[in-house]
N, C-alpha and C positions, 0 to 999 in steps of 0.2 A: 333679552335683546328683541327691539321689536322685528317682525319679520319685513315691512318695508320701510327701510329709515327716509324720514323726511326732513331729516338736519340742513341739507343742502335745496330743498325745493326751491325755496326764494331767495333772488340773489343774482350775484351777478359774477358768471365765469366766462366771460369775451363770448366774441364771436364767433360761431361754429357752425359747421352742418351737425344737424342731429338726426339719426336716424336708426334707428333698430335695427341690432342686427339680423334679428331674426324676420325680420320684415325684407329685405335687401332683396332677394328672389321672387317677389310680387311681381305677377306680369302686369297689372293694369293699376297704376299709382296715384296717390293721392298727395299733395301738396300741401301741408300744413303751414303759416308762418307762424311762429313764434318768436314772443325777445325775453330775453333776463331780467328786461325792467321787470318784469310779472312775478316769470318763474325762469329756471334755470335748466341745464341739462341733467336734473335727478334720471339714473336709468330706471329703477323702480317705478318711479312715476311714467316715465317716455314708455316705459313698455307696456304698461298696463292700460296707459288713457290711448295709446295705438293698438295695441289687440284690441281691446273694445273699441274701437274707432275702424278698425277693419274687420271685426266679425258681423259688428252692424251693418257694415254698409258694402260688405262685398269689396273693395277694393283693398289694396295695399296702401294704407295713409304713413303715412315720411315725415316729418318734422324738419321745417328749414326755419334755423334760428339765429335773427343776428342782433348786432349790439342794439340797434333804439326804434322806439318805433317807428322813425322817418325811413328806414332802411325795411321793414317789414312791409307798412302800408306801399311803400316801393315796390317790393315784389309781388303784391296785390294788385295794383293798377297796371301793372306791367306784364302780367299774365305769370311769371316766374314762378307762381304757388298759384293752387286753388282756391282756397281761403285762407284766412289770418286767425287766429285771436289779437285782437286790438284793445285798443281804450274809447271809451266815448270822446275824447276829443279830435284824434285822427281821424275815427268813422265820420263826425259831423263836419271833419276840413273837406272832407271828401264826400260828402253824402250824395251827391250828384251822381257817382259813380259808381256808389256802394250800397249796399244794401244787409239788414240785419239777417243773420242765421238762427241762431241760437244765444240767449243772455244767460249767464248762470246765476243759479238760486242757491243765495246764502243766506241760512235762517229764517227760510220762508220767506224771502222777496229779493228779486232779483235787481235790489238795491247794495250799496258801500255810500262808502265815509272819506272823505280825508282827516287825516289826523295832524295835526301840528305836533311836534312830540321836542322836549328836551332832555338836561340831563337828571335823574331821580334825585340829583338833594339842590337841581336850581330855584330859583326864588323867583322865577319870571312865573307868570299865570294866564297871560294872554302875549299876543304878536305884541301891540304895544312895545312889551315890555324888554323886547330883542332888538331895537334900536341900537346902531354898532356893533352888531356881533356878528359873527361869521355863519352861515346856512347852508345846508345840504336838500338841493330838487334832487329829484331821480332822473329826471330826462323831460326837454323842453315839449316835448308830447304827450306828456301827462296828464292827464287831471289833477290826481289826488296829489300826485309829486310834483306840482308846479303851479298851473294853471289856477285851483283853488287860491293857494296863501299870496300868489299875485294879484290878483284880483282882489281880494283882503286888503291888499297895498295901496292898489288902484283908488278902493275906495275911500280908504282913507288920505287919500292926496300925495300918495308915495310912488317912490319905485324901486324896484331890487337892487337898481346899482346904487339909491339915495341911500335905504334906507338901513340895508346890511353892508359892514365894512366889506365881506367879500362872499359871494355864494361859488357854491360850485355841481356840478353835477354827477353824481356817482352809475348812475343808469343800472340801477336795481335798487327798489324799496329796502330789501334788507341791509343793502350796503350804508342807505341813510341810516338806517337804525343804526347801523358798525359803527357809522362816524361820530353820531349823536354820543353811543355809549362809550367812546374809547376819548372823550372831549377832543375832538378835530374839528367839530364845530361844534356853537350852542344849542342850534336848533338843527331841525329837518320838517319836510314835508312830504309825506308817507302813505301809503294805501291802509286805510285801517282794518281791510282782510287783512293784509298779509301781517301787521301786526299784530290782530288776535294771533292769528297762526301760531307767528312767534312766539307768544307769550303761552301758548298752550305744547310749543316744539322745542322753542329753547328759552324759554325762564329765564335762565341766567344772563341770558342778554339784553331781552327785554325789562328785568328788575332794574337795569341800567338806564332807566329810558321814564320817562315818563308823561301820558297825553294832557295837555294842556288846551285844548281847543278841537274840536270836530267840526266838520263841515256838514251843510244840510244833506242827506240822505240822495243819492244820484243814480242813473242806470249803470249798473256792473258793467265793466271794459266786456262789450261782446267779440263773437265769434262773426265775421263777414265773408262778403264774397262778392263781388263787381254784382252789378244790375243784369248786365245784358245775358248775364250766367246763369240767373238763378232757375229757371227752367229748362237748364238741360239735368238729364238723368241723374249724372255723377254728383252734380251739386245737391239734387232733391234727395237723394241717398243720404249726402254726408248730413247733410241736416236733421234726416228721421235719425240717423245714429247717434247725433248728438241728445236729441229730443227721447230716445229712450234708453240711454245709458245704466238708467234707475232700475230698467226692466231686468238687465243681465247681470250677472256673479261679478265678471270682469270690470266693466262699467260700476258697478256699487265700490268695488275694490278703487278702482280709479278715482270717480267721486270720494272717496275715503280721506286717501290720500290727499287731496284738493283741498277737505273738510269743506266740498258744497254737497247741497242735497239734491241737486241737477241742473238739469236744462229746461228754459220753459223758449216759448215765442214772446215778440215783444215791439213796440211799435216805434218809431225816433222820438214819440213825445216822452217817452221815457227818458230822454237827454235834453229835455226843456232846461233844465237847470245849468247844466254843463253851456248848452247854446248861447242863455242870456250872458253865462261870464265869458265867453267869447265874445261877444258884441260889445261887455264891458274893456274888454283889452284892444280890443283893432280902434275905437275908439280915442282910446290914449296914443294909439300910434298914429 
């Protein structure tokens, strides 16, 4: 049995506060958003990416996690949390107000993918090929789970309500893959982290599944925090703790569980890609 199960990491179980218990008694806190579009409330995971997120940085860091990321970035601009983990696309609706913390490093660069993904024995081979058939985003603030395979649509002269008889949105990558795999729909539009993941966590779901298209290579959903914040103390803390996670036991353990290999710095032209397919979609609207 492995000693921290990551069966549950990605996915989607509502909306909740999340917060350690063992963290609870922290006199000076820290504000995390989090959503289950990403990841989920694993405690194995919460506790270990908060211990190391509070022995780095001196503070009591807390986990406020709710269903999408319109609700997340909400409590970011709102002051409600001190930072987020986000997506590059809410960061760039916001970049005015926001600013980059920390991006994570997956397989040496702190790049991801979207994945188109259907069912293991369908005969489609590209989007083309899904014309009338029913689609699973993860949440309209996505990238990988949205924004990408629209845009895809876009350019080819389509739109989601044309081109699929019905889509819908599950608000956790993994819960696409669940729909994709269990046939509720033909397709999804997926983070292809979190599908390696899967496919290296639970096999047997993802043997179910299989990727038919990728997107060009994008900056990882970062970690933010408002502009007007980012020099005060608490904010410069949480940042070095993010930025050396690598360095401690806790933090490796943490990372582990993630299957990234850390934190680096990182500038918005690293969402050039994500940007142009915003300008390709406000365009059709």
């Amino acid at each position: 049995m492995r000693q921290f199960s990551r069966r549950n990491l990605l996915g989607l179980l509502g909306s909740t506060l999340c917060a350690s218990p063992g963290f609870a008694l922290g006199r000076d806190r820290f504000r995390l958003g989090i959503t289950p579009v990403f990841l989920d409330n694993d405690a194995n995971l919460l506790d270990k990416l908060g211990a190391a997120l509070s022995e780095a940085s001196g503070f009591t860091v807390e986990f406020e996690q709710r269903r999408t990321y319109e609700e997340v970035t909400g409590l970011l601009l709102q002051g409600a949390v001190d930072a987020a983990w986000l997506c590059g696309f809410p960061f760039l609706q916001h970049q005015d107000a926001l600013s980059l913390l920390a991006i994570p490093v997956w397989h040496g660069q702190p790049l991801y993918q979207s994945y188109l993904i259907v069912g293991a024995s369908d005969t489609a081979t590209a989007l083309d090929d899904l014309k009338g058939a029913a689609h699973a985003f993860s949440d309209p603030d996505s990238n990988s789970g949205y924004l990408m395979t629209v845009t895809d649509l876009v350019r080819a002269g389509e739109t989601p309500t044309d081109f699929f008889s019905r889509s819908i949105f599950t608000y956790g990558h993994r819960n696409v893959v669940r729909a994709v795999a269990a046939g509720l729909v033909r397709s999804g539009s997926v983070d292809g982290y979190v599908w390696e993941v899967l496919a290296k966590e639970e096999p047997e779901l993802t043997r179910r599944t299989k990727v038919i298209a990728k997107s060009e290579w994008v900056g990882f959903p970062p970690f933010c925090a408002r502009k007007e914040r980012m020099s005060e103390p608490r904010i410069r803390a949480f940042q070095k703790a993010l930025l050396t996670l690598v360095e401690q036991d806790t933090g490796k353990q943490a990372l582990a569980l993630l299957q990234l290999d850390g934190m680096a710095l990182g500038e918005p032209d690293l969402y050039a890609g994500i940007a142009a397919r915003m300008r390709e979609l406000e365009a059709l609207r």
